[in-house]
C-alpha positions in Angstrom: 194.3 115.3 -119.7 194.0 119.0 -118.8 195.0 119.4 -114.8 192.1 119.8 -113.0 189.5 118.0 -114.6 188.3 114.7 -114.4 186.8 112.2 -116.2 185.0 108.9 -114.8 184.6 105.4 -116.2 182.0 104.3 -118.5 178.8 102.4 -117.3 175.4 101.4 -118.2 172.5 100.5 -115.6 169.3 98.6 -116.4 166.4 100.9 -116.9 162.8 99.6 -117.8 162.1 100.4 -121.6 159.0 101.3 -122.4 156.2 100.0 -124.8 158.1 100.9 -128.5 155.6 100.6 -130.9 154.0 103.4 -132.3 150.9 105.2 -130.3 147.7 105.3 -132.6 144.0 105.3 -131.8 145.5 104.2 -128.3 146.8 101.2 -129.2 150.5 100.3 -129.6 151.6 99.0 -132.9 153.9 98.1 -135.2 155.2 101.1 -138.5 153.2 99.5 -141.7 156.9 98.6 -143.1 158.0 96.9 -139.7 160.8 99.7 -140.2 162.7 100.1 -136.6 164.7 102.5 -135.3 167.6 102.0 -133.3 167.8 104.3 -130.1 171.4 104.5 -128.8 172.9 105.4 -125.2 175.2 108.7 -125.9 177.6 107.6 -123.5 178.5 104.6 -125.0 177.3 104.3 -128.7 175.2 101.4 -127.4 172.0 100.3 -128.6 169.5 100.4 -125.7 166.1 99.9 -127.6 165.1 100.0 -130.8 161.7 101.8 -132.0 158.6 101.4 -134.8 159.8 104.0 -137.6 157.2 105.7 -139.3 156.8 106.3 -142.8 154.1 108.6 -144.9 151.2 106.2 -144.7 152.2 105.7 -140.9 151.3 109.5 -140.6 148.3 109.5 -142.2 147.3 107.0 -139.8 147.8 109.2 -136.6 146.0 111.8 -138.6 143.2 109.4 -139.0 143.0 108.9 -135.0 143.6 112.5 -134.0 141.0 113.7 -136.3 138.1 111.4 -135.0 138.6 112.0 -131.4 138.6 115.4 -132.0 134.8 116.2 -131.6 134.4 113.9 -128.3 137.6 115.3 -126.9 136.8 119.2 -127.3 133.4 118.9 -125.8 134.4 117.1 -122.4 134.2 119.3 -120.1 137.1 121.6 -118.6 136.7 119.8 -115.3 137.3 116.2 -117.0 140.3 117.7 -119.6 141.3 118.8 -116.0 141.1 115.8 -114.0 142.8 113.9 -116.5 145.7 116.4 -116.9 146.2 116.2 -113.1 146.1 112.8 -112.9 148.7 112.5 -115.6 150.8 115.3 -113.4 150.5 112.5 -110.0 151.6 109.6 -112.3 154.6 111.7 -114.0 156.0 112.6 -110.2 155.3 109.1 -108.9 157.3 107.6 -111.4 159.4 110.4 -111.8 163.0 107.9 -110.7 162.2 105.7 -114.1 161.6 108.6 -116.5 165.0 110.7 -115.1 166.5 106.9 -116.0 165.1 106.6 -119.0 166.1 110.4 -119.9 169.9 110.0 -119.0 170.1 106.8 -120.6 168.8 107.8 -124.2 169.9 111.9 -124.3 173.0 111.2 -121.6 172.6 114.2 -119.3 173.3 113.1 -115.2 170.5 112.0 -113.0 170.5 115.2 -111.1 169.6 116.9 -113.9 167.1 114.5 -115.3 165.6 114.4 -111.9 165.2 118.1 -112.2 163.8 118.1 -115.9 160.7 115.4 -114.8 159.6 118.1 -112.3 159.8 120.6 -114.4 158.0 118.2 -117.0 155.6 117.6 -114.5 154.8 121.2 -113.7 153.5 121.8 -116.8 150.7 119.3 -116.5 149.8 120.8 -113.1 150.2 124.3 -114.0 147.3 123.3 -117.2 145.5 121.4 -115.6 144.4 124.4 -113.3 144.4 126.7 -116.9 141.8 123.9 -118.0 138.8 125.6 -116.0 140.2 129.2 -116.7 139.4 129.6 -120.6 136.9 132.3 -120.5 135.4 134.9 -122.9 133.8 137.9 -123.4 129.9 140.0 -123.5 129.9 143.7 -123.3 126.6 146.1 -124.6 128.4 147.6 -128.6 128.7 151.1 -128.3 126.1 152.4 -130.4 123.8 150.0 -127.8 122.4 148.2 -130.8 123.8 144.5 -130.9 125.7 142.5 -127.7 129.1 141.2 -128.6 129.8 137.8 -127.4 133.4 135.9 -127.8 134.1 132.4 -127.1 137.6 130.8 -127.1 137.4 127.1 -128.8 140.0 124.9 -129.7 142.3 124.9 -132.7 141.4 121.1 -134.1 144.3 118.6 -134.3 148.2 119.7 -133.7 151.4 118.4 -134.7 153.5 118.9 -131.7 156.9 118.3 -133.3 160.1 118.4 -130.0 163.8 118.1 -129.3 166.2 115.7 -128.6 167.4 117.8 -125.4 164.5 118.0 -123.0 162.9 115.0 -123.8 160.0 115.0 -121.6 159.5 118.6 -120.5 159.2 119.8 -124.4 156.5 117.4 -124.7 154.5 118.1 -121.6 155.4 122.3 -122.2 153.0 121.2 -125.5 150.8 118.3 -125.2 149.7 119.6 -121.5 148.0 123.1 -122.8 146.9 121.7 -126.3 144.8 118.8 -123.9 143.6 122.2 -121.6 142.4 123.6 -124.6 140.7 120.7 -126.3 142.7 119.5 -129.1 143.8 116.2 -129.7 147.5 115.9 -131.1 150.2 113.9 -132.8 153.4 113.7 -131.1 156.7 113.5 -133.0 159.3 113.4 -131.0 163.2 113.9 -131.6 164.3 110.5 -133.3 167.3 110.6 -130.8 164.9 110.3 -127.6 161.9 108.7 -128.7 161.5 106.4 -125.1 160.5 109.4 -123.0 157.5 110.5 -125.3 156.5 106.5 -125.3 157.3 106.3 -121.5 154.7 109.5 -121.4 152.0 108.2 -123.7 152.1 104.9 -122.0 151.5 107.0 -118.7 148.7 109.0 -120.3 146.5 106.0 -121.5 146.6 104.8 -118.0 145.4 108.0 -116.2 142.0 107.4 -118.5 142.9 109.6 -121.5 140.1 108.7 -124.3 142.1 106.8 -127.5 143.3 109.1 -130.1 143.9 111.9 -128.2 147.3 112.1 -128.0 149.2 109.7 -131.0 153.0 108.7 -131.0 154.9 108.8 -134.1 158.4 108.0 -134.6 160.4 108.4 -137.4 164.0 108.6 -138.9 162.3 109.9 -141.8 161.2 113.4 -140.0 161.2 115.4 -143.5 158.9 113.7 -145.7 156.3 112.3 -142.4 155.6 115.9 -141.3 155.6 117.0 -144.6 152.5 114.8 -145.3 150.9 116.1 -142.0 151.6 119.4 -142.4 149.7 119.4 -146.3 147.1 117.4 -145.1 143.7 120.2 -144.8 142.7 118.3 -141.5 145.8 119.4 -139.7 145.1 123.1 -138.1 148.3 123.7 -135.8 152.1 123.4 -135.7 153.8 123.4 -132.8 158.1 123.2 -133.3 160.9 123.0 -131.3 164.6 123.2 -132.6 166.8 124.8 -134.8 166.2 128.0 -136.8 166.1 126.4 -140.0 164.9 123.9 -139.9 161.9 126.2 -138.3 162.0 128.4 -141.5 161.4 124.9 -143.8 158.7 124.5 -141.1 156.7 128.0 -141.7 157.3 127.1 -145.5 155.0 123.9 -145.2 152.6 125.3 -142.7 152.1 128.2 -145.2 149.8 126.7 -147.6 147.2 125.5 -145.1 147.2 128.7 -143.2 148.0 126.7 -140.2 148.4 127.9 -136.8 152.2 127.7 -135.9 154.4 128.1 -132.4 158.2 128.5 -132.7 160.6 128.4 -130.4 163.6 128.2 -132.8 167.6 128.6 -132.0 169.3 131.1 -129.0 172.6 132.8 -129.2 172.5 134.1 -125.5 174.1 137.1 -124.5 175.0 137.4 -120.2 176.4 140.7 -119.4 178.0 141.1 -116.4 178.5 145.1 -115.9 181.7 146.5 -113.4 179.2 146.8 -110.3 177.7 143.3 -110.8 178.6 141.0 -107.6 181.3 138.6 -109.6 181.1 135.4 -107.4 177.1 136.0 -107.7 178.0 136.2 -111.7 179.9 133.2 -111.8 177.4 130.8 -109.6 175.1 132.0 -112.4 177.4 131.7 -115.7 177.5 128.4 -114.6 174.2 127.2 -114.1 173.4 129.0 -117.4 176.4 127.9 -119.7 176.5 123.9 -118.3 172.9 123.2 -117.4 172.4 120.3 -120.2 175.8 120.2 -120.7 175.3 123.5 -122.7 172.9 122.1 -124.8 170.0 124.4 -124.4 168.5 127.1 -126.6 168.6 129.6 -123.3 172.2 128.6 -122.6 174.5 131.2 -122.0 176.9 131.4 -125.3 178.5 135.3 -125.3 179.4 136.2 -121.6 180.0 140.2 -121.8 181.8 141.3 -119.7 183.1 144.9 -118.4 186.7 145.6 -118.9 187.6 146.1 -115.0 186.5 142.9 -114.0 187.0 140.5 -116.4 190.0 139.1 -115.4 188.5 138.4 -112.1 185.4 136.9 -113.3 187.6 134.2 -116.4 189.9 133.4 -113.7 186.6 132.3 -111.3 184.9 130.9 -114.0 187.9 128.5 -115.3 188.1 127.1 -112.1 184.5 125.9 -112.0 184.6 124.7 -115.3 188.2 123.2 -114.5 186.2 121.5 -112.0 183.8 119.3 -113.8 183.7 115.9 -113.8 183.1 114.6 -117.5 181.4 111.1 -117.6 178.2 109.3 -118.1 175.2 110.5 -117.0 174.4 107.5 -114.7 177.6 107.7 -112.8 176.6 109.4 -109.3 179.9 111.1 -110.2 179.4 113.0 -112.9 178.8 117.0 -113.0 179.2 117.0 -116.9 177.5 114.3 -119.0 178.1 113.6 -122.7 176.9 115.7 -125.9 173.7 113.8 -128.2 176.0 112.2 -130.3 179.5 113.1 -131.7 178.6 114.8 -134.6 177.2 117.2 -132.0 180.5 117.3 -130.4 182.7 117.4 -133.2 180.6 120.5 -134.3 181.0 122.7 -131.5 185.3 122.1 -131.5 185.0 122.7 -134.7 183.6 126.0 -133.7 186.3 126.2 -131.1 189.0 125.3 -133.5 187.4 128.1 -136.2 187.3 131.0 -133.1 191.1 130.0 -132.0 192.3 130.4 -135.9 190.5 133.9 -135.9 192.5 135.0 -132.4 190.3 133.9 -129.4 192.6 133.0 -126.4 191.8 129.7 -124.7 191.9 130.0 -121.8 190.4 126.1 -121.1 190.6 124.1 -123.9 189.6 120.3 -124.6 193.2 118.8 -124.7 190.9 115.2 -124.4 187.9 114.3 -125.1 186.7 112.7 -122.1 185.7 108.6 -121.7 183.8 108.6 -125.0 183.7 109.5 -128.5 180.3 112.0 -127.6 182.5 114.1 -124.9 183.6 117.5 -124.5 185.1 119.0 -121.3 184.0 122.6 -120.9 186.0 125.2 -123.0 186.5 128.9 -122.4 187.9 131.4 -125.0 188.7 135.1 -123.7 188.5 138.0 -126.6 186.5 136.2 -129.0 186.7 138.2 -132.1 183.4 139.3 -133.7 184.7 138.0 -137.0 184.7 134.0 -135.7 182.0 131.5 -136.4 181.0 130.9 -132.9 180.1 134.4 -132.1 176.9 134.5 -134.8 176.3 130.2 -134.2 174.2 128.9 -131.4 176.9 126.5 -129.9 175.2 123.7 -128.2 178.1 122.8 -126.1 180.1 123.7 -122.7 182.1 126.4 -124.0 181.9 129.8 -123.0 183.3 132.6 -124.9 184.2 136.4 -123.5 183.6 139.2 -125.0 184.7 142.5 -123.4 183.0 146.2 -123.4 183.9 149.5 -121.6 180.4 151.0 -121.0 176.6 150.1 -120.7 176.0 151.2 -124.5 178.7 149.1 -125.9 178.0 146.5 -123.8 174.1 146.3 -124.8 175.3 146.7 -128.5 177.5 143.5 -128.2 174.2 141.6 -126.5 171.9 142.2 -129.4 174.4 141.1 -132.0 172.6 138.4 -133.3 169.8 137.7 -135.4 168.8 135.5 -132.3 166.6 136.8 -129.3 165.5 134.2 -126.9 166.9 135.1 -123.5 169.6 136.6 -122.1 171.2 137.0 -119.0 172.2 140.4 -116.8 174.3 140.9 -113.6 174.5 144.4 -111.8 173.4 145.7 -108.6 172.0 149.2 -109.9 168.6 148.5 -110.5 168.1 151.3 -112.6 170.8 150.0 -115.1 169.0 146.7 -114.7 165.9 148.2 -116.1 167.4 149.8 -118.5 169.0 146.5 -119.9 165.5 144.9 -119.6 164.3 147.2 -122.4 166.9 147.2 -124.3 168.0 143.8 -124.8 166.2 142.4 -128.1 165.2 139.3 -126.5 161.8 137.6 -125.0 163.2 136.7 -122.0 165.7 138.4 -119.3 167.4 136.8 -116.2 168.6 139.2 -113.8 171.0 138.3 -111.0 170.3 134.3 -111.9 170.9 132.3 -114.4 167.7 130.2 -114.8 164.7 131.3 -116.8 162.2 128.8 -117.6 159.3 128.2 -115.3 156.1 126.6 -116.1 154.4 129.6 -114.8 156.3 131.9 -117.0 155.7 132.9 -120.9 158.7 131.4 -122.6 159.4 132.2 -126.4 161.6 134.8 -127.9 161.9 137.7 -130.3 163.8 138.1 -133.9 164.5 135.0 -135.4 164.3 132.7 -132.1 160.7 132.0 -133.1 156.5 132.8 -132.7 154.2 133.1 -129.8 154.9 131.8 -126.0 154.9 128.5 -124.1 153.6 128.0 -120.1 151.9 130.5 -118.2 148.4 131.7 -118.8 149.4 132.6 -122.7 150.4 129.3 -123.4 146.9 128.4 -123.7 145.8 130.6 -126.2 148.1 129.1 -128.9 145.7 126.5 -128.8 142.5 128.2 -128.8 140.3 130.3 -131.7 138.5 133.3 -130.6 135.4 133.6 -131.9 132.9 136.6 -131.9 129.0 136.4 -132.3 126.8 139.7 -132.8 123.7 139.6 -131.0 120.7 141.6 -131.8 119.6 144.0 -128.9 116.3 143.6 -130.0 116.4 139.8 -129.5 
C-alpha cells in the first residue's frame, strides 16, 4: 500500500429497494419475456436487486402509453404541471436519506456525496416547476402594419430521455423535470448499471398525483436495439442523451431519419489552468473538488490541470498530499473520502490509460501501487509532464487521476486547454481579472469555472461546445428544448 493512503473494510447496509418492474401506463409490470436484470453493488460485486429487462416489443409498449397521455398531459394547465412538479420536489427532499442509500449502494459513490446529488436532483424539479408558469410568447404590429404576428411555444410530443450511470437521479430530474414544465410526456431509460434510482423516482412521481403514462420506465440490458425501435418509430419527436461521445454520434445517426429533436451532452476532457498569479492553496481546494467529486467520474471533471512553469512544483507537491490523503472504500462506510469506480472494467480502463501515459514518459508522481478493498477500486493517481503524444491526454478519463501539463505564458497555456476535440467546461485560477476574462473567451468550452471548481447549478445553462454535445440543460433555456415555436399571421383587417 502506498504510505499515506488508506483503505477501509468492505460493508453493505440494508437499503429499501424499490418497486423493479418496469413503469408503463403507471402501472408496474413485468418485461413481456420475464427477462431480469441483475443490478450489482460496485463495492462488492454483489447482487442487490435484480430488474424487468426490456426488449423491442417492451418499447413499443411505453411508446404506446407516452403517446396517449400526450394530449391530456400538454393541455393541463401550467399551474397543475407546476403543482405536481413541486410536489414531486417535497417528496424527493423528504425522502432524500433513502434515495442517497439507494444511489451509493447501486453506483458506489459515499453518502456525502449522494446526499449532495439528491439536492441537487431535487433542485431541478423546484427550479421547473417555477419555469412551468413562465413559458410565454410573442405579438408585435409587422412592419409594413398589415398583419399581427403572434408566436406560441407548445410542447415537442413524446421524449426519450435516455441517462448515465453516474448521476443517477440528478440526470433524470435535469430532464424529466423541464420536459413535464413543458408538457411532454416521456420514456425514461436509464443507465442499466443504476436502474433503482429512476424506479425509486417514478415510484415517487405516481404518488405526488402525476396522470399514468406520463412519465414510463424502461429498463434494459439490451440498450442498442430498444432505443433503436424508439428512436424509428414516427410517434417519437425528441431525444434527450447523456453519455459518451460516441455512442452520441450513433445516437444523432438514428434520430436523423425522423428529423427528431435531439439534446446532447456528450463526453469532457477538462482543461484547469492555474496561471503564476493564481492563489495555489485556493487552486488546489479546487483541483480537488473538480478532479475527485464522483470519484472522477464526471463529464465536467478536471482531467488536464495546466499549470504555469513557476509554480508547478508548489501546486503537485499540495495536490499529492490531498490525494495521498484519501481514504479508498465503500461508499457506505462513514469513512470513506473515495468510493469505488462503476465496475472494474471502468477501472481497469483508466490504469490502462495510466499505464499507456507512463510508457510515453509521464512521471508519477502518485501511482496506484494497490488497488484498494475491491476489484472496482483505484486510489487517486497523479502524473507530472504528461506528454501530448499519450492516450490520456486526447481520452476523457473517468477516474481519480490527474495529469500536469506545464506552459510558460497565457497564450501557450490557452493553446494546451483547447487541445481537444472536447469543450464542456473548464476550469481557471488567477487573480487578474482581466486575464480571467480573457480566458473566458478564449477557452472553446460551454462552461467556465473561475476561482472554484464546481460548475453545475440547476439555475445555470449546462451543455458544451465542439464535440461535448447540442443545446443546454437547467436554467431558463432548458425549457425550450422541449418546446416548438410556433408563429401565426393575423390579418390587420380582422
Amino acid at each position: 500500500m502506498q504510505q499515506g493512503i488508506d483503505t477501509v473494510g468492505q460493508r453493505t447496509s440494508g437499503f429499501a429497494c424499490p418497486p423493479t418492474g418496469m413503469f408503463v401506463g403507471g402501472e408496474w409490470r413485468e418485461a413481456r419475456a420475464n427477462a431480469s436484470l441483475p443490478v450489482l453493488n460496485p463495492a462488492t460485486g454483489e447482487v442487490i436487486a435484480t430488474v424487468a429487462d426490456a426488449d423491442v416489443e417492451d418499447a413499443t409498449d411505453v411508446l404506446d402509453a407516452a403517446t396517449a397521455a400526450f394530449p391530456h398531459w400538454s393541455a393541463t394547465s401550467p399551474r397543475r404541471r407546476a403543482a405536481l412538479l413541486h410536489e414531486a420536489f417535497m417528496a424527493v427532499r423528504d425522502r432524500a436519506e433513502e434515495f442517497a442509500t439507494l444511489i451509493t449502494m447501486e453506483m458506489g459513490k459515499p453518502l456525502a456525496e449522494s446526499r449532495a446529488e439528491v439536492n441537487y436532483a431535487a433542485d431541478f424539479l423546484r427550479w421547473y416547476s417555477e419555469e412551468a408558469v413562465r413559458i410565454t410568447g410573442t405579438f408585435r404590429t409587422a412592419p409594413d402594419g398589415s398583419s399581427r404576428h403572434l408566436t406560441l411555444s407548445q410542447p415537442v410530443g413524446p421524449c426519450l430521455l435516455v441517462t448515465p450511470w453516474n448521476f443517477p437521479l440528478a440526470m433524470i430530474t435535469r430532464k424529466v423535470a423541464p420536459a413535464l414544465a413543458a408538457g411532454c410526456t416521456v420514456i425514461l431509460k436509464p443507465a442499466e448499471e443504476t436502474p433503482l434510482s429512476a424506479l425509486k423516482f417514478a415510484h415517487v412521481l405516481a404518488e405526488a398525483g402525476l396522470p399514468a403514462g406520463v412519465v414510463n420506465v424502461l429498463n434494459t440490458g439490451r440498450p442498442g436495439p430498444v432505443v433503436e425501435a424508439i428512436l424509428r418509430d414516427p410517434r417519437m419527436r425528441k431525444l434527450s442523451f447523456t453519455g459518451s461521445t460516441e455512442v452520441g454520434r450513433r445516437l444523432l445517426t438514428l434520430a436523423a431519419p425522423g428529423v427528431l429533436r435531439t439534446s446532447m451532452e456528450l463526453g469532457g476532457n477538462a482543461p484547469f489552468i492555474v496561471f503564476r498569479d493564481a492563489d495555489v492553496d485556493a487552486a488546489i481546494e479546487g483541483a480537488v473538488a473538480a478532479k475527485l467529486r464522483n470519484g472522477g467520474q464526471s463529464c465536467v471533471a478536471a482531467n488536464r490541470f495546466i499549470v504555469a512553469d513557476s509554480i508547478a512544483s508548489e501546486f503537485i507537491d499540495g495536490l499529492a498530499e490531498r490525494l495521498r490523503a484519501q481514504i479508498v472504500g465503500p461508499g457506505d462506510d462513514p469513512r470513506s473520502t473515495l468510493g469505488p469506480l462503476i465496475n472494474e472494467r471502468q477501472r481497469d480502463r483508466a490504469v490502462g490509460l495510466v499505464d499507456d501515459a507512463v510508457s510515453h514518459g509521464a512521471e508519477p508522481v502518485v501511482h496506484h501501487d494497490a488497488a484498494g478493498p475491491g476489484d472496482a477500486f483505484l486510489k487517486p493517481v497523479l502524473l507530472d509532464r504528461v506528454p501530448p503524444s499519450a492516450e490520456i491526454a486526447r481520452q476523457e478519463i473517468f477516474g481519480p487521476v490527474a495529469t500536469v501539463y506545464r506552459f510558460s505564458n497565457e497564450q501557450e497555456g490557452l493553446a494546451l486547454a483547447n487541445a481537444t476535440e472536447s469543450g464542456l467546461a473548464g476550469y481557471v485560477y488567477t487573480r487578474d481579472l482581466n486575464r480571467a476574462i480573457r480566458a473566458i473567451e478564449a477557452m472553446e468550452c460551454g462552461m467556465v469555472g473561475v476561482n472554484r471548481g464546481h460548475v453545475s447549478d440547476a439555475s445555470a445553462p449546462f451543455g458544451g461546445a465542439k464535440q461535448s454535445g447540442l443545446g443546454r440543460e437547467g436554467s431558463e433555456i432548458g425549457i425550450q428544448e422541449y418546446l416548438e415555436t410556433k408563429y401565426a399571421s393575423i390579418s390587420a383587417t380582422v
